[in-house]
C-alpha positions in Angstrom: -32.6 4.0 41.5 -35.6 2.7 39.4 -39.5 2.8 39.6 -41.8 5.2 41.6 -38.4 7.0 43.1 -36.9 7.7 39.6 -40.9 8.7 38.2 -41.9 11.0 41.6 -38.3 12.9 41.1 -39.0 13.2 37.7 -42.2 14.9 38.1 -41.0 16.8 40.8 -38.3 18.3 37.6 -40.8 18.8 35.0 -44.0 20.2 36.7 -44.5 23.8 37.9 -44.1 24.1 41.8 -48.0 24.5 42.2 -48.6 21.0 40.4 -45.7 19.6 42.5 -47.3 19.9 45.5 -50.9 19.4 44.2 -49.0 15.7 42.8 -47.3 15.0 46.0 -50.6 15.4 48.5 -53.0 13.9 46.5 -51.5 11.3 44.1 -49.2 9.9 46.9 -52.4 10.6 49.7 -50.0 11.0 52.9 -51.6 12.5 55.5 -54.7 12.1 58.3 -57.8 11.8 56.5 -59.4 15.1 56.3 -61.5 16.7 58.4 -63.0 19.3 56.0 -65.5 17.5 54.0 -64.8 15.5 50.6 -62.3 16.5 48.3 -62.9 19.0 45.7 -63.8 16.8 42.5 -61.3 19.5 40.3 -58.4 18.2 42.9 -58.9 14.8 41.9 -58.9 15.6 38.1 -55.8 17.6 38.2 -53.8 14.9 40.7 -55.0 12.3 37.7 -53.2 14.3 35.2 -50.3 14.1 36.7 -50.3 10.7 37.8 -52.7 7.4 37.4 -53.2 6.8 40.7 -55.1 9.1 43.2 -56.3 8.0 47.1 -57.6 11.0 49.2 -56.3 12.0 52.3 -59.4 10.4 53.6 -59.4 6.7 52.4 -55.5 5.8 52.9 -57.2 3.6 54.8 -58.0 1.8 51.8 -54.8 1.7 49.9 -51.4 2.8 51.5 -49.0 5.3 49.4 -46.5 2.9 49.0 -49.4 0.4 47.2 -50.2 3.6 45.2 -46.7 4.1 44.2 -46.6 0.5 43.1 -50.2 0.4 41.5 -48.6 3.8 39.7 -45.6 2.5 38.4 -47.4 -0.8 37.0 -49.8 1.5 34.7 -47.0 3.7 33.6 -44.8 1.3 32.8 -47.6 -0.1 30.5 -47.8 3.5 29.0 -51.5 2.8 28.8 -54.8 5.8 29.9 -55.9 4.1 32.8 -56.9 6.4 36.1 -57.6 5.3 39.8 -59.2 6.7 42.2 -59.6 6.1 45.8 -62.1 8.1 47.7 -63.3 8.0 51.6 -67.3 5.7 51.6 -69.1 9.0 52.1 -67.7 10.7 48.8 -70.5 12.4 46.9 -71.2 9.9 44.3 -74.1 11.5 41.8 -72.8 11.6 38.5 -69.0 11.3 39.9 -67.6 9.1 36.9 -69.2 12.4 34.6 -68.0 14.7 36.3 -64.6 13.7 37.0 -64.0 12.6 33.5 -64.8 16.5 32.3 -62.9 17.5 34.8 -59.9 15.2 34.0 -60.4 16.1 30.2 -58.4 13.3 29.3 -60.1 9.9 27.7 -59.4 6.7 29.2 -60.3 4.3 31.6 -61.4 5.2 35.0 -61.9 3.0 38.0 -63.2 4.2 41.4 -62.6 2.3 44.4 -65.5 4.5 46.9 -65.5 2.9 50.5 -66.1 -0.6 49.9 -67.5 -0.5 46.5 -66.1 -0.5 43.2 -67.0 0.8 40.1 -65.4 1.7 36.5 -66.7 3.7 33.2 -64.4 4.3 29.7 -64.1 6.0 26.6 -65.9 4.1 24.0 -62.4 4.7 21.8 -60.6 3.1 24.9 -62.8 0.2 25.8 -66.4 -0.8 25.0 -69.0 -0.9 27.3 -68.9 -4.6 27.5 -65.4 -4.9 27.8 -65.5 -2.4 31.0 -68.7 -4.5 32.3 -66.2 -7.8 32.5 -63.3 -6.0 34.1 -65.5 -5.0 36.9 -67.4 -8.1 37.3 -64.6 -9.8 37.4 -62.7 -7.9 40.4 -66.0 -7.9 42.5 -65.3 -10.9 44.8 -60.9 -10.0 44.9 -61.3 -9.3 48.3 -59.2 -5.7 49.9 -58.3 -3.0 48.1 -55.4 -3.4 47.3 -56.1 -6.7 45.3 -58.7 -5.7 43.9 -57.3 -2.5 42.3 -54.5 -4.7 41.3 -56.7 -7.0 39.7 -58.9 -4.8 38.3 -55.8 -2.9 36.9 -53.5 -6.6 35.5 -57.3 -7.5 33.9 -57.2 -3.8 31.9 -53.7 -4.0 30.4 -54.5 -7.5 29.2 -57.4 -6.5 27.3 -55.0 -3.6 26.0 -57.2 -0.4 26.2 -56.7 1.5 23.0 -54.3 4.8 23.3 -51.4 5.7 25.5 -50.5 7.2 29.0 -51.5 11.1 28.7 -47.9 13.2 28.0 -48.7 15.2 31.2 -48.0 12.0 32.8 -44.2 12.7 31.5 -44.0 15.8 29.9 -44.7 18.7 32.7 -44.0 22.2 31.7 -41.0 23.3 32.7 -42.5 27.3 33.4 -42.0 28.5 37.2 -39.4 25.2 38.3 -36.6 26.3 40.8 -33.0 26.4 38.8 -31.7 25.8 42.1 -33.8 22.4 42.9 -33.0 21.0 39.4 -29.4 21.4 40.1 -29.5 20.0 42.7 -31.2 16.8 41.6 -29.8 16.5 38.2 -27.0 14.2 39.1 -29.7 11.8 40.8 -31.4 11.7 37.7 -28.6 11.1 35.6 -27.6 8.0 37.8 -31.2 6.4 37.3 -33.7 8.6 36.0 -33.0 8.7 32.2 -33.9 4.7 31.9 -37.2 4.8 33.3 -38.6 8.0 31.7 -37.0 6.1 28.5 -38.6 3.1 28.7 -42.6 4.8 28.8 -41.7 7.2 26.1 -40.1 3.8 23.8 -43.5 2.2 24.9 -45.0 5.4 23.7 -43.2 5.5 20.3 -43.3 1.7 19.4 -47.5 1.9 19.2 -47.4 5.0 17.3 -45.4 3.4 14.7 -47.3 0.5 14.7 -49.8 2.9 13.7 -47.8 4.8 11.1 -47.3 1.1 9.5 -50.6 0.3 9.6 -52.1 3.4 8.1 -49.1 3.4 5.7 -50.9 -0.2 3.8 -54.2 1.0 4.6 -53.1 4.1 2.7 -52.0 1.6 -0.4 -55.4 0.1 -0.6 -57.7 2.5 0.1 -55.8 5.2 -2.6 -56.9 1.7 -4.9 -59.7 2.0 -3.8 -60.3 6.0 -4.9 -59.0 5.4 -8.4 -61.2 2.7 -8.9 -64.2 4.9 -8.1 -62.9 7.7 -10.2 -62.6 5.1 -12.9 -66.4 3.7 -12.7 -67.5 8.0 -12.7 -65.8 7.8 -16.0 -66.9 4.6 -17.4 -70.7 6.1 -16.6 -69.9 9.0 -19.4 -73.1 10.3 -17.3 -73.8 13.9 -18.7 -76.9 15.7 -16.5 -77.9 17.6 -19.8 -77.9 14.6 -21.7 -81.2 13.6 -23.2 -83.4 11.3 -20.7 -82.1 12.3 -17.8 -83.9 13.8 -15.3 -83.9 15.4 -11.6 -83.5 11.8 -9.6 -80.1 10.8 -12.0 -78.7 14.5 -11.3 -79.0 13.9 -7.9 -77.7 10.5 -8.0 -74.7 11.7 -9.8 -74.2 14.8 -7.4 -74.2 12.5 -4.6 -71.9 10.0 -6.6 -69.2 12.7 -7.3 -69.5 14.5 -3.8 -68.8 10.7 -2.1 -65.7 11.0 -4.5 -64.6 13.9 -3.7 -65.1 13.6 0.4 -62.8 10.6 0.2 -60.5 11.7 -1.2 -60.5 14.7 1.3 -61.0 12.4 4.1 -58.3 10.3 3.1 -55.8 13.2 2.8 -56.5 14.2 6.3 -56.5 10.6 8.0 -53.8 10.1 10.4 -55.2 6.8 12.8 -56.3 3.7 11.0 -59.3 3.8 12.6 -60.1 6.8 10.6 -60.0 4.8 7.3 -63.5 3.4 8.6 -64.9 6.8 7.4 -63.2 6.8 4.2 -64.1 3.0 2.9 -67.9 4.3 4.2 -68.4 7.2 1.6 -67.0 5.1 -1.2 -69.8 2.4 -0.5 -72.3 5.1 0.0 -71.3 6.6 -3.7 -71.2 3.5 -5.5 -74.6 2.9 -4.3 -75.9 6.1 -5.9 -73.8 5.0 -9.0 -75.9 1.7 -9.0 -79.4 3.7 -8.7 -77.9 5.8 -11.1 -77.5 2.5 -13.6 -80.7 1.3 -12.9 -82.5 4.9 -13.6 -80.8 5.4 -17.2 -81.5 1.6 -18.2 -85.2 1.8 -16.8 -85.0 -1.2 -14.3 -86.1 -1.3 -11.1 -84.2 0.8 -8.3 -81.4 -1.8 -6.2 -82.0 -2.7 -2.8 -79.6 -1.6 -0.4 -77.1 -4.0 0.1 -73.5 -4.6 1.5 -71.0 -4.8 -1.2 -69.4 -8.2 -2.5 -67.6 -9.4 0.0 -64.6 -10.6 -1.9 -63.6 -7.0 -3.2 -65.7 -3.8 -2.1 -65.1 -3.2 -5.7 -67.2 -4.9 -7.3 -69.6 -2.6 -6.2 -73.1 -3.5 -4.8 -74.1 -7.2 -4.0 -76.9 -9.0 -5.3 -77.4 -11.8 -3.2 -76.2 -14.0 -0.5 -74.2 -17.6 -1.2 -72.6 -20.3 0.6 -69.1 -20.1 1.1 -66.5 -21.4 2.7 -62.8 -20.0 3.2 -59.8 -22.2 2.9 -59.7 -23.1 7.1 -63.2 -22.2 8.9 -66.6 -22.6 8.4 -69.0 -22.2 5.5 -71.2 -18.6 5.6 -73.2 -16.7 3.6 -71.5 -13.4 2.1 -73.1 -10.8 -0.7 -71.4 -11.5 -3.8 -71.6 -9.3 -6.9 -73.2 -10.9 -10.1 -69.8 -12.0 -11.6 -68.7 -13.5 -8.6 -72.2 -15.3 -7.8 -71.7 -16.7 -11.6 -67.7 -17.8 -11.2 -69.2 -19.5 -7.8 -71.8 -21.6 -9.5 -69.5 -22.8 -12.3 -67.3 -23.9 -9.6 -64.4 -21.0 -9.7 -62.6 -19.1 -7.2 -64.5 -15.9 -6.9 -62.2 -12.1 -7.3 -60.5 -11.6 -3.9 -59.1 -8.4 -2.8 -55.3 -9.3 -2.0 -53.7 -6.7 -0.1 -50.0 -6.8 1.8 -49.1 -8.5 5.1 -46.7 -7.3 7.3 -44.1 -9.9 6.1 -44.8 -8.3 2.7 -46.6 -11.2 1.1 -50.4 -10.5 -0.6 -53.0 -12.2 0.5 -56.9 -12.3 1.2 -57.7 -9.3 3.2 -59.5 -10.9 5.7 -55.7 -12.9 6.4 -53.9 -10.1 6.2 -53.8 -8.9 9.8 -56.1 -6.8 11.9 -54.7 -3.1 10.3 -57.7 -3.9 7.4 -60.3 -4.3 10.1 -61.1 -0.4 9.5 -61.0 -0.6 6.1 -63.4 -3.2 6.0 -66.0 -1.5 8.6 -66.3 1.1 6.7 -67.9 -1.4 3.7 -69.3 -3.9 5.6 -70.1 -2.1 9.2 -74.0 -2.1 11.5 -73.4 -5.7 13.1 -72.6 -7.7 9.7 -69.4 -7.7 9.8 -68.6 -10.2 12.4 -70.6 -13.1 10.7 -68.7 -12.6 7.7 -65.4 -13.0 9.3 -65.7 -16.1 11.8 -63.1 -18.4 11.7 -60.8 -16.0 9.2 -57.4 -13.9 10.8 -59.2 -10.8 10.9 -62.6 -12.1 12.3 -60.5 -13.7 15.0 -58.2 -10.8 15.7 -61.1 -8.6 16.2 -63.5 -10.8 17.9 -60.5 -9.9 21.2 -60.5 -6.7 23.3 -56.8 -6.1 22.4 -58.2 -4.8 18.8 -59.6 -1.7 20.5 -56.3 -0.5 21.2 -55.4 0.1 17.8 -57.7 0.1 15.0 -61.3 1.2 17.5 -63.5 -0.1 20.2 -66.1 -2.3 17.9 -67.3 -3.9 14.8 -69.7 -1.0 14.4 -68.1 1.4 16.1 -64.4 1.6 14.8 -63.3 4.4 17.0 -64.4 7.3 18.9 -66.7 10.1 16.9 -64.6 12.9 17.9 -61.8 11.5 16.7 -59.9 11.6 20.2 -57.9 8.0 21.5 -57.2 7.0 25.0 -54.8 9.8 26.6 -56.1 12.3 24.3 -56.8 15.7 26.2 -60.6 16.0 24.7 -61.8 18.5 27.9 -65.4 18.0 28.0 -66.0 16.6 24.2 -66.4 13.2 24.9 -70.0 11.0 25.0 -71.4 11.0 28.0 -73.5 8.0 27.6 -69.8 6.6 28.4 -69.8 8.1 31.8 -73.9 8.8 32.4 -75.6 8.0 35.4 -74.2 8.5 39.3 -71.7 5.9 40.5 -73.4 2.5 40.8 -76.6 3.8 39.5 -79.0 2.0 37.1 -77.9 4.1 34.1 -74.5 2.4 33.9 -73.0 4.1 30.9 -69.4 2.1 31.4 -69.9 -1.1 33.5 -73.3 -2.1 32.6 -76.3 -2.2 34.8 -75.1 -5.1 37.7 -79.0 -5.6 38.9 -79.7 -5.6 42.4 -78.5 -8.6 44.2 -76.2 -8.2 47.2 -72.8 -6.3 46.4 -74.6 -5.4 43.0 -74.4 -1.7 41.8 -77.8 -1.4 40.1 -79.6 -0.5 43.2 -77.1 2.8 43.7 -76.5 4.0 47.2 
């Protein structure tokens, strides 16, 4: 006994009677289609809690339980925060991907097959806006339901959504269940249950200790990264009662020693790699007021805001753009620091940050795997990143949508702002510019706006 069996029974065992039956007549949709009006919006939510695959009483038309069961079983088994709903053509569709996302509370990716159209929004921590456009341009033209939820669903776990399945996918509270009823199904889930509830929780614990790994070296470098700061504070021997100095270099210094200290506070409370993004961004913000700092004391003009050398954030501020080319890929201008621009132009090999691969080797940072992608946003983030890193490991890693599901959704936007990843419960603290407009409308907050050509959703209903 395996798949959808072995996942209904064990819902069935961990959810309180009241969600058991709210699971079995929504998420499984058997019945005639009703004849009371749409579906209470709140229903929906709460049967996509408890399972990733919802089709009203109303549209089983459209997709049959068993092909929900199936579609169901796929997602779970890819532990990944992807919801589906299927709702009857004359479902009230203003603001419905809204709306059910607060009502859900969870973030993830949500698809809505409505009548005979078709329609997704996301999280921006689970998917970009772009990435959501592709999926459902791509599953337009795959013909009935059933393929193209299928489609639609195959095309999301290849570009890996960031996050995992909810826990209230697998982890039901046990308040208000029957002693009697589990008795009586225990020995069935001991003969097959165990193994599949096992292999979405191991799916479950594998990415979060690739996480735990990654933050682990990102920990390493960025903790270099501190010291190195605290050092240059030092080496300033700035004093704001020292003779010259005036209200601009107090401030500079203020700002200077409060990016210091919000690293390291930021640092000690980090616990996603993505979150290093945020760290690596105040260190370049306070050795930027160290550098007007510089320039103040020694009377020279104030520096232009630039991106720091690209071949060690620590070498503080750049001071121009040169040619460069890595070892394999293309030649591209990077900001260099003075000392490097000089070693460059006598023909040297600039200062590169090494940091640790996962086979434990140092090398270049930007060959080091895609767990430095964070680190490096945070230095080198606003759209310049990608440039930088064509042709290089880390360029090419996150140039994919499968680096969303780990270290963020973009090259300037390295995770959601609240903080929350795909199958986090957020409630209703998420961006609604995600999920804005009514489904198929012009304001196309997931998708993208799809214009108004035949089987387009721009033109709305």
């Amino acid at each position: 006994m395996k798949g959808a069996p072995v996942r209904r029974l064990l819902r069935l065992l961990m959810v309180p009677f009241a969600a058991m039956a709210l699971a079995i007549l929504a998420v499984l949709s058997v019945g005639a289609p009703s004849a009371h009006g749409a579906t209470d919006l709140s229903t929906v939510a709460a049967a996509l809690r408890e399972g990733p695959v919802y089709v009203d009483p109303a549209a089983t038309d459209l997709l049959s339980a068993a092909d929900a069961e199936a579609l169901a079983d796929k997602i779970e088994d890819a532990d990944e925060p992807i919801f589906v709903a299927v709702l009857p053509a004359g479902y009230p569709s203003e603001n419905l991907f809204q709306n059910l996302r607060t009502e859900t509370g969870v973030t993830g990716l949500y698809g809505v097959r409505l009548g005979d159209r078709f329609d997704a929004r996301a999280d921006s921590s689970v998917l970009s806006q772009e990435a959501v456009a592709n999926l459902v341009t791509a599953v337009q033209g795959a013909g009935d339901p059933k393929a193209q939820l299928n489609d639609f669903v195959d095309d999301a776990l290849r570009s890996n959504p960031g996050g995992t399945a909810p826990s209230s996918w697998s982890d039901g509270g046990d308040a208000g269940v029957d002693a009697g009823a589990l008795a009586a199904a225990g020995a069935v889930v001991v003969a097959g249950g165990v193994g599949a509830y096992a292999l979405v929780r191991r799916n479950r614990r594998r990415k979060e200790e690739e996480r735990r790994e990654a933050l682990a070296k990102l920990s390493v470098v960025v903790d270099e990264d501190i010291t190195a700061f605290g050092e240059e504070l030092e080496r300033l021997d700035f004093h704001p009662a020292e003779a010259g100095a005036d209200d601009a270099m107090r401030a500079d210094y203020e700002r200077a020693l409060d990016a210091y200290e919000k690293a390291k506070s930021l640092m000690a409370a980090t616990t996603r790699p993505e979150e290093v993004r945020a760290v690596t961004q105040t260190l370049e913000d306070g050795r930027f007021s160290l550098a007007q700092l510089a320039a103040r004391r020694e009377g020279r003009p104030l520096p232009e805001r630039r991106a720091p050398c690209f071949f060690d954030p620590r070498h503080g501020p750049s001071v121009a753009d040169v040619l460069w080319t890595p070892g394999v890929g293309t030649a591209r201008e990077v900001p260099v620091c003075a000392a490097d621009r000089a070693r460059l132009a006598d023909g040297d090999d600039p200062m590169i940050r090494e940091v640790e691969t996962v086979s434990g080797a140092r090398r270049p940072y930007w060959d080091a795997g895609p767990a430095y992608g964070p680190w490096a946003g945070g230095y080198y983030g606003g759209g310049l990143l990608p440039g930088l890193l064509v042709g290089t490991m880390l360029g090419s890693m996150m140039a994919t949508p499968s680096y969303a599901a780990m270290y963020g959704s973009g090259y300037g936007d390295f995770g959601a702002a609240s903080g929350y990843g795909g199958g986090d419960v957020s409630g209703g603290d998420f961006d609604t510019d995600d999920f804005s407009g009514g489904f198929g409308g012009g304001d196309f907050g997931g998708g993208g706006d799809f214009g108004g050509g035949g089987g387009d959703f721009g033109g709305g209903f």
